[in-house]
N, C-alpha and C positions, 0 to 999 in steps of 0.2 A: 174556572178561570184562574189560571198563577202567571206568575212573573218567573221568566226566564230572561237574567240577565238584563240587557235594556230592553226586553223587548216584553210585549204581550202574549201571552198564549189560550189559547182554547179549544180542549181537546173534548173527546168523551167519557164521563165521568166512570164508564166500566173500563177504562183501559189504565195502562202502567202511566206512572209518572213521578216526579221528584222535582216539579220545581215548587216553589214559595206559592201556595195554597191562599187567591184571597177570596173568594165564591164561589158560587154556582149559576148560572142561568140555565138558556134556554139551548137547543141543540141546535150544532150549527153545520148538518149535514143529516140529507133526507134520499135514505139509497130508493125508497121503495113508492115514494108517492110524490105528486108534484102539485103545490099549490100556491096561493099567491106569491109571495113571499120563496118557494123554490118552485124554480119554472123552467121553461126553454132547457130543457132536457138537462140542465147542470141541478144536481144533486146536493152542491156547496151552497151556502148562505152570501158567505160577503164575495166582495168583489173590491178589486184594485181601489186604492184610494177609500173606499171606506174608514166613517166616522162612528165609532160606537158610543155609545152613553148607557149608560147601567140606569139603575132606579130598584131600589132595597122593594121586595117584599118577603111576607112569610114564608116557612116552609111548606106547608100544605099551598098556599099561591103557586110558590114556584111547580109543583109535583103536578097540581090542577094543569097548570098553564104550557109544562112539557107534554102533558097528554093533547092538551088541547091544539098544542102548535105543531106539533109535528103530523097531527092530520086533518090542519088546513081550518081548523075552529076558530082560531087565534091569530090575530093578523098584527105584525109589530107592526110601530112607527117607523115609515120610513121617508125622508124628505130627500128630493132632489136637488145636488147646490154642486157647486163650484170650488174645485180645489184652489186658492190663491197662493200660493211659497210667497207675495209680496204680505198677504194680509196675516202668516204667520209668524215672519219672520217680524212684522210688526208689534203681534204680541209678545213674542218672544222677546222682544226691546223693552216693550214697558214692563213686562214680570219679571225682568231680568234679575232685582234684588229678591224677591220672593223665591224666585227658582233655585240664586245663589245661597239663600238663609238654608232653604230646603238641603242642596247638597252636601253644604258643610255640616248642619247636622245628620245627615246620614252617612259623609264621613267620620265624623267624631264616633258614629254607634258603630261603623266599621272597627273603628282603631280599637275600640273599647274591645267588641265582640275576638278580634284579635289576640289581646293582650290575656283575655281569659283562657283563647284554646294557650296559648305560650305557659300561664298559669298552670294547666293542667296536662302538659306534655303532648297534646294534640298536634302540633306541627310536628313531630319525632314522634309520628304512627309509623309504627314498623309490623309488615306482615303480620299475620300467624305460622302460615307457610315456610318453616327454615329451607331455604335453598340448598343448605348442605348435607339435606335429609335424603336429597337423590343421587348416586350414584355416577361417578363418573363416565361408568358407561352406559346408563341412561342419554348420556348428551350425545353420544355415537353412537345411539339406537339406530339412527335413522339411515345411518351409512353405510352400516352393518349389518341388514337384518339377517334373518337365517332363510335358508333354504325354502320355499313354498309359501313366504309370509307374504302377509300384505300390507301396506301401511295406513292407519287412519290420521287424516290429518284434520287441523282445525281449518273450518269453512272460512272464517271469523276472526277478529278481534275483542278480546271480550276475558268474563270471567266464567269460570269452572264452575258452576251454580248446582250441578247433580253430577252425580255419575251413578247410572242405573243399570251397571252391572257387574262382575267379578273376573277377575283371572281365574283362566279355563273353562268359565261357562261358555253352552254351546250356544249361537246367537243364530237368526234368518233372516236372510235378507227383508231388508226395513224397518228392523225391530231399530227402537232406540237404545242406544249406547250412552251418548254423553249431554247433557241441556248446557250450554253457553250464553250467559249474560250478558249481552251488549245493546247499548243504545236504548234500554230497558224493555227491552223484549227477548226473549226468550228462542234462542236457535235451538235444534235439535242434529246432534250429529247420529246418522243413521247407518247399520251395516249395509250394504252394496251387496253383500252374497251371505252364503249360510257358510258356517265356519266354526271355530273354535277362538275363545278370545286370548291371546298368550300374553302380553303383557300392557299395563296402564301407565304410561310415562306421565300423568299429571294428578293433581290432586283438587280435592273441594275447596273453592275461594283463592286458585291459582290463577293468574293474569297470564293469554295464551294468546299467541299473533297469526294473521293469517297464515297458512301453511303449514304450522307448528304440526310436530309428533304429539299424537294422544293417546294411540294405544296402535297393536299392532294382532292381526287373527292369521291363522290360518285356513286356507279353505278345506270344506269338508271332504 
């Protein structure tokens, strides 16, 4: 369970992620079994307008209780009720100073947390990557190439996370070439044919747009 933003999130705990970490529960998607609780052929948990409520237990609970829920042991609470916008928006009026105490200080730890990256040069991150480490006719690789090449470009938006091979090695079709980091998952740009690899226009932890030149082979 983290906080992304204004919002809630809940993913699965073997997958990628970066937002603001505040538990764990139970799983909230069931591809391979269907029981109480996931039914009528949808594999997902919640449903539109869903109300969640947590409730703290231990670790070995929770580990017990993802074995148990996911095949059909374990049956959460779930109560049928009525979404009101009149009876929210009514509490919203009367918690209105708590809500407001709340946001101001979460602004203040904002401003604070702020004033520390400014402290420590954090707003004025500058690459590692010098941009004028490339060659200007790298930028007219792409306009330019030479006779029998072919061009690989980026699928993606994203970052340069590996590059898993060399100039001049010989590459086959669907070997991988380059992994691009986006959206925290992990693209792989793959060769199309067998070939020789002649040159890599980018580097590791470079920022690359869809269509971008990435490297350029020749066929065999």
């Amino acid at each position: 369970v983290g906080i992304g933003g204004a919002y809630l999130c809940i993913y699965g705990m073997e997958g990628p992620g970066g937002y603001q970490f505040v538990g764990r529960t139970v799983q909230m998607w069931n591809r391979y079994r269907q029981t109480r609780d996931f039914k009528d052929g949808r594999p997902w948990l919640l449903r539109f307008f869903d109300q969640i409520r947590f409730y703290p237990v231990s670790e070995s609970e929770l580990l017990e209780l993802r074995d148990d829920f996911i095949t059909g042991k374990f049956k959460l609470r779930i109560e049928e009720t009525t979404f009101s916008l009149k009876q929210y928006s009514r509490f919203l009026q009367q918690n209105s100073e708590s809500i407001q105490a709340f946001k101001s200080k979460q602004q203040a730890a904002f401003e604070a947390e702020r004033e520390r990256w400014r402290a420590t040069g954090q707003p004025e991150y500058a690459s590692e990557i010098d941009e004028n480490t490339l060659d200007e006719s790298d930028a007219q690789s792409e306009l330019d190439l030479p006779e029998g090449s072919i061009a690989i470009g980026s699928h993606i938006t994203g970052t340069i996370w590996k590059i898993l091979v060399e100039e001049g090695q010989r590459v086959t079709t669907g070997m991988p070439l380059i992994v691009i980091e986006s959206m925290k998952m992990e693209f792989i740009v793959e060769a199309d044919r067998d070939g020789t690899l002649q040159r890599i226009f980018c580097q590791k932890g470079a920022y690359v747009t869809n269509g971008q030149l990435l490297a350029i082979m020749s066929e065999a």
